[in-house]
C-alpha positions in Angstrom: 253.7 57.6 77.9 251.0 55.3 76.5 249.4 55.9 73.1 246.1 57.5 73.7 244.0 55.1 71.5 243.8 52.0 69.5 241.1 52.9 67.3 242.0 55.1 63.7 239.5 57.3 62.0 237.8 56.0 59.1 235.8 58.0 56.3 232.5 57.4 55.7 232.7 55.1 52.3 230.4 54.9 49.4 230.0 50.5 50.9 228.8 52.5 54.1 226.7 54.9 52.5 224.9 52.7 50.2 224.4 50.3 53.5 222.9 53.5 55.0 220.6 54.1 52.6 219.0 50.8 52.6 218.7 50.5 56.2 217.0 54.2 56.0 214.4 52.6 53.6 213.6 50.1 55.7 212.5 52.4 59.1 211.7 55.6 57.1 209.7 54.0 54.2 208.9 50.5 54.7 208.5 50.8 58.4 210.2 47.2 59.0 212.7 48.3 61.3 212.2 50.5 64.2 214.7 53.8 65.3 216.7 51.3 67.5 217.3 48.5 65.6 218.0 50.9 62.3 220.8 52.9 64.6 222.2 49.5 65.9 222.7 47.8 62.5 224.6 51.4 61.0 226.7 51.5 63.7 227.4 47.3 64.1 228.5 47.8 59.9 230.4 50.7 60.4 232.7 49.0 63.0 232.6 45.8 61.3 234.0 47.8 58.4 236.3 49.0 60.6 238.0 45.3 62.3 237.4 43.8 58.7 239.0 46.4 56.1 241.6 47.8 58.1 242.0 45.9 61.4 241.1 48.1 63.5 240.6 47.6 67.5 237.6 48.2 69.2 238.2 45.8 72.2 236.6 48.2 75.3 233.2 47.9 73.1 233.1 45.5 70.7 231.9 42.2 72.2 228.7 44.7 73.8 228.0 46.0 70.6 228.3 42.6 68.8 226.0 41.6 71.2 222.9 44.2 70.2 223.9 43.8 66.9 223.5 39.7 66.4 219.9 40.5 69.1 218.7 43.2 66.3 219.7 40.7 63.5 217.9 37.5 65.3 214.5 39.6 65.7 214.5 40.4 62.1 215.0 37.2 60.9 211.8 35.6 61.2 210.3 39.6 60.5 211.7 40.3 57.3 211.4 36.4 56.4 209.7 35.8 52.7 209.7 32.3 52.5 211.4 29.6 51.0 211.3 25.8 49.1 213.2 23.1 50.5 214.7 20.6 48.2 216.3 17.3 50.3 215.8 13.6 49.5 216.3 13.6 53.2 213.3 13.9 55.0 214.9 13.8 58.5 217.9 16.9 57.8 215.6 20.0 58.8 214.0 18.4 62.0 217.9 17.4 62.7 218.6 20.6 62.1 215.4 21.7 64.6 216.8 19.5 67.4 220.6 20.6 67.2 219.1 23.6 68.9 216.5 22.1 71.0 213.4 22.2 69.1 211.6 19.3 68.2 209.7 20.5 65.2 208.8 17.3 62.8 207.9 19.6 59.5 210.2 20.3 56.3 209.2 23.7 55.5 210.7 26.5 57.5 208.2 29.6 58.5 208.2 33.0 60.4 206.7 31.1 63.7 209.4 28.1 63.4 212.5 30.6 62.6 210.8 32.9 65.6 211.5 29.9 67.9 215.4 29.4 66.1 215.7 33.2 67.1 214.9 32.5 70.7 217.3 29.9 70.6 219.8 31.9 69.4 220.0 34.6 72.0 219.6 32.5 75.0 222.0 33.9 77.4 223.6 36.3 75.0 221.6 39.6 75.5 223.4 42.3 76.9 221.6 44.7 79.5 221.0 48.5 78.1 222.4 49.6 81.6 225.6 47.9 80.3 225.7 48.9 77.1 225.3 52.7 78.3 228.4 52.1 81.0 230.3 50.5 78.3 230.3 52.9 76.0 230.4 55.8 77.5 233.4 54.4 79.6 235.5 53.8 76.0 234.6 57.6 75.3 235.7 58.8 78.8 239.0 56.8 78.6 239.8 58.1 74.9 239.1 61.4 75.1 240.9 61.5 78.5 243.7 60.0 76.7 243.7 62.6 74.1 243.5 65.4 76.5 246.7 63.6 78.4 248.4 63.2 75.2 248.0 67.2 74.7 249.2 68.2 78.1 252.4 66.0 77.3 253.3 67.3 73.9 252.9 70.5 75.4 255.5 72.9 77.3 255.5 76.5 78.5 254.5 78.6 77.3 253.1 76.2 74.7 249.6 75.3 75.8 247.4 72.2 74.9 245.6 74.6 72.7 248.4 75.2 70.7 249.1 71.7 70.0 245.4 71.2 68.5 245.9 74.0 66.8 249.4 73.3 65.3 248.0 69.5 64.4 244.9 70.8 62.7 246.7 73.8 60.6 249.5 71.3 59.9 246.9 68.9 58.2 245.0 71.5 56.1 247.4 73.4 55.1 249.8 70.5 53.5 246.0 69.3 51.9 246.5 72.7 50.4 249.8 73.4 49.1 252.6 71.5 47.7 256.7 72.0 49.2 258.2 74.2 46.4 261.6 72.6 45.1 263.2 75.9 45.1 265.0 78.1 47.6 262.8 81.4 46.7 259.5 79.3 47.0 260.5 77.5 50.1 261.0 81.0 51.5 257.6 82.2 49.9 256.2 78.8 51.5 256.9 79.1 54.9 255.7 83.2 55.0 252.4 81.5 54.0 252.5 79.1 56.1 253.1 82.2 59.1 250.2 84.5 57.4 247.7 81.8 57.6 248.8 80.0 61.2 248.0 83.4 62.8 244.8 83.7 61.0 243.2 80.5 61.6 240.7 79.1 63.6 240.9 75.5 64.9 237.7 73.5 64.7 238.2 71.4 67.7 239.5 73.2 70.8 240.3 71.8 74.6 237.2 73.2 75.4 235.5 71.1 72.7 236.7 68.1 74.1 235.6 69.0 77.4 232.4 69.0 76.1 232.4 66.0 74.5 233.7 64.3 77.8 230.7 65.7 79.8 228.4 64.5 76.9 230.3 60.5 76.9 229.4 60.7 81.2 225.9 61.7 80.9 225.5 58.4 78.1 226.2 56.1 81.1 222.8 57.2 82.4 220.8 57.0 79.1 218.1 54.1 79.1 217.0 54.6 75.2 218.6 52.1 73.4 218.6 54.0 70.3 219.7 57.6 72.1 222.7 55.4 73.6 223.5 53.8 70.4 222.6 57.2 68.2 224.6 59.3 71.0 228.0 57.3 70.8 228.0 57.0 66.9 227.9 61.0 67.3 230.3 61.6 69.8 232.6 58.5 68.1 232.6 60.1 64.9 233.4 63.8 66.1 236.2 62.6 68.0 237.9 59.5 65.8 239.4 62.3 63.0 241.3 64.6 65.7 241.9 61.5 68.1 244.3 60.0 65.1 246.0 63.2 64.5 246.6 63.5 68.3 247.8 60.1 68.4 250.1 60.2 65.3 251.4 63.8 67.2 252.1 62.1 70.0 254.2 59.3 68.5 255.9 62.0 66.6 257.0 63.7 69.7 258.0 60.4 71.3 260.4 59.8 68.4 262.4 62.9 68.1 262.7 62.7 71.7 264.2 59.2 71.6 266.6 60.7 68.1 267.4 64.1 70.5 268.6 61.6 73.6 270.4 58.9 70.8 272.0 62.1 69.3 273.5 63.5 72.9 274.5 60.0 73.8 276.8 60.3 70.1 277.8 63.3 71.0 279.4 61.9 74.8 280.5 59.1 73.0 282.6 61.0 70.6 284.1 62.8 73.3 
């Protein structure tokens, strides 16, 4: 079976936040970015964060959301530009500079209409259609989610139900957050009844059903033409999925494995014989 997923859920960190913040100040307070381009920088940083601290994989979407992130970050550029002194006993290095890209601007100072012109430069041939973006994504949701529902159904046997499974992979995780493995025989006992007393009582968060839902949500993205619902819509959907899409994933492998050490340990066994 293939592994459902290459991506790995991340928290939210306190570099994240802080980013957050900052770009929150700048649309709700300052008004110098717009909706779209504030929901297209947080989610370009928190997947930059991702490939750059820890490596992780985003290779269905990346290069489209790359994309709307370097257009978002061109366009402010010569927006959110404050000025600047030049210092070169060169006269000719900035209007080389100017015609490396094209432009044949003869000045030494640099202003909002000359870096507006760099910008245009800079995107030629490099934006990426929202009709794309939308398909893009929302096809990387599809294809996980359909990956963890697939990864379910495998783990699971009768009468065992993909239900069970999510709800064994969640209890599993809270429950070890919550207690420690006695080292005695009379706590190990006393462990294991709690561990029985609070499986039947509990309620999993994310359900089959759940995931359903999410799936029809990731389809309906494909038809979005907001450019800050698409981007808004998958963070959402990304982050709801990414913490049970690892613990599905890591299930998975784990079943994998002690199928491989059952089949290893009957081939012993015939060996021995």
């Amino acid at each position: 079976m293939e592994q459902a997923s290459q991506v790995h859920a991340g928290d939210k960190t306190e570099g994240s936040e802080w980013f957050n913040e900052k770009v929150n100040f700048l649309w709700n307070e300052t008004k110098e970015l717009n909706e779209a381009e504030s929901n297209v920088l947080k989610l370009g940083h928190r997947l930059r964060n991702e490939a750059y601290h820890r490596g992780v994989n985003r290779g269905a979407v990346i290069i489209a959301i790359a994309s709307i992130y370097y257009e978002v970050v061109c366009n402010l550029h010569p927006r959110m530009w404050v000025g600047h002194y030049s210092i070169t006993q060169d006269d000719e290095v900035i209007p080389k500079f100017f015609r490396s890209y094209g432009l044949e601007i003869g000045q030494q100072l640099i202003n909002k209409a000359v870096l507006e012109q760099l910008s245009g430069k800079f995107l030629e041939g490099k934006l990426c259609k929202i009709s794309d973006l939308a398909r893009i994504l929302s096809d990387d949701l599809v294809t996980r989610l359909d990956g963890g529902l697939e990864a379910l159904s495998y783990i699971a046997n009768n009468p065992r139900t993909s239900d069970d499974v999510l709800k064994h992979i969640q209890f599993y995780d809270k429950f070890w957050s919550e207690h420690t493995f006695p080292q005695t025989e009379e706590g190990a006992g006393q462990y294991f009844q709690a561990w029985e007393m609070e499986y039947c009582s509990y309620t999993p968060s994310v359900t089959v059903a759940r995931i359903e839902r999410w799936r029809e949500r990731s389809i309906s993205l494909a038809s979005e033409a907001s450019l800050s619902m698409i981007v808004f819509k998958f963070d959402q959907l990304d982050l709801e999925f990414l913490p049970v899409e690892d613990k599905i994933i890591e299930a998975a492998v784990a079943y994998d494995m002690a199928i491989d050490q059952e089949v290893q340990r009957m081939k012993e066994e015939r060996r021995e014989r």
